[in-house]
C-alpha positions, 0 to 999 in steps of 0.5 A: 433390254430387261431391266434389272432391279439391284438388292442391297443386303445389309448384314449386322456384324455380331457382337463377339466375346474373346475368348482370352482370359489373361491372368489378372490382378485386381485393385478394386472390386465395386459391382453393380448393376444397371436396370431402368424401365419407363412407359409414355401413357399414350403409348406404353411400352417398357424398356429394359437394359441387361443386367451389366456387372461393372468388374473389377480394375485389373491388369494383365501380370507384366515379366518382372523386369526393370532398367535399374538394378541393384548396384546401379547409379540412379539417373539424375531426374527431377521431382517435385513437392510443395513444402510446409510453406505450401511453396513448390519446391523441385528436388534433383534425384542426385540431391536428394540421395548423395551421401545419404541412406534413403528408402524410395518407394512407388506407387501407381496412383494417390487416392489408389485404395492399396496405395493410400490403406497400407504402402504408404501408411505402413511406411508412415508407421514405421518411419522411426523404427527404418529411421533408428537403423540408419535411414536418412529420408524415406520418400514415397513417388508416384506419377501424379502432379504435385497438387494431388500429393500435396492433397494426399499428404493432407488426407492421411494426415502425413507430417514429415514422415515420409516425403511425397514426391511427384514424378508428373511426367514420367521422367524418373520412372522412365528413367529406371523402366518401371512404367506400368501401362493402364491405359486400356483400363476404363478408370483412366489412369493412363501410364504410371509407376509399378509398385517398389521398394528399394534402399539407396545408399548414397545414389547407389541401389542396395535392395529393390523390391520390385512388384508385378504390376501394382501387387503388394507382396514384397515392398512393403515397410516391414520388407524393408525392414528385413535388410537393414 
């Protein structure tokens, strides 16, 4: 009997590009590019890597659509904040709006450059005016835990202008569907709350300004301002 001599073929995958190209929304824009050569005397050689653009944060534009709408009851969630004793307080939605005209706004994430150079700064600025019109509390959510807000609050210098609260599990932002899912994003910030605006008169949604994504174009102060 002849013998027979088997051959294993290893074949390399290649590496492929999709070919999708989503329509996106950046939040930021570094770039930079990575190069490096070295060589060992006795045996020179030199190494390159190919040039890599590190690109922008962004995110596929979601279907503009929540749970919670105008005219709706906000759900009964908890929140949190420190004081200005540096005590860590808990804070009912139900609490926090029965009786009161108060403005709630969101943000994807402290320390965000859009969230930290104009919503939250734009909300600060005009507290007195939104005030002078009848608003009672003005306070700003984001999924994060109540020690980074209390870190951003001491950043920009925020007094009790506007109240920051944390919404660490999700639990009011799921509450109202407004999840903004960034978790295949390479800067980790996993799951938060899509940008808005909204006026709530004692427990109950007047105006909800809600953005695509963590776009800035209809929740800012001055849009609020608009329908007071």
């Amino acid at each position: 009997m002849a013998a027979t001599t088997a051959a294993a073929i290893f074949t390399l995958p290649k590496l492929c590009k999709s070919s999708i190209n989503p329509k996106t929304i950046s939040l930021f824009s570094p770039k930079s590019t990575l190069s490096s050569s070295f060589s060992i005397s006795s045996v020179p050689f030199k190494v390159h890597h190919s040039k890599r653009t590190v690109r922008p944060l962004s995110y596929t534009t979601p279907r503009i659509s929540a749970v919670i709408s105008v005219g709706d009851k906000l759900p009964n969630s908890t929140l949190s904040y420190f004081d200005s004793s540096d005590e860590l307080q808990t804070l009912s939605v139900s609490d926090l709006t029965s009786g009161k005209k108060v403005v709630l706004f969101a943000v994807p994430g402290a320390f965000t450059p859009t969230c930290s150079q104009k919503h939250l700064p734009g909300f600060v600025e005009k507290s007195k005016e939104l005030k002078s019109k009848g608003v009672d509390t003005i306070a700003c959510i984001s999924v994060n835990d109540a020690f980074v807000m209390k870190a951003w609050k001491e950043n920009l210098n925020i007094s009790d202008e506007v109240l920051l609260l944390s919404d660490g599990n999700l639990e009011f932002t799921k509450a109202i569907g407004c999840e903004l899912d960034l978790t295949d994003k390479p800067i980790g910030l996993g799951v938060r709350s899509r940008r808005y605006a909204m006026l709530v008169d004692d427990g109950v949604v007047k105006v909800l300004n809600l953005e695509e994504g963590g776009a800035f174009n209809v929740s800012s102060a001055e849009d609020i301002l608009k329908v007071l």
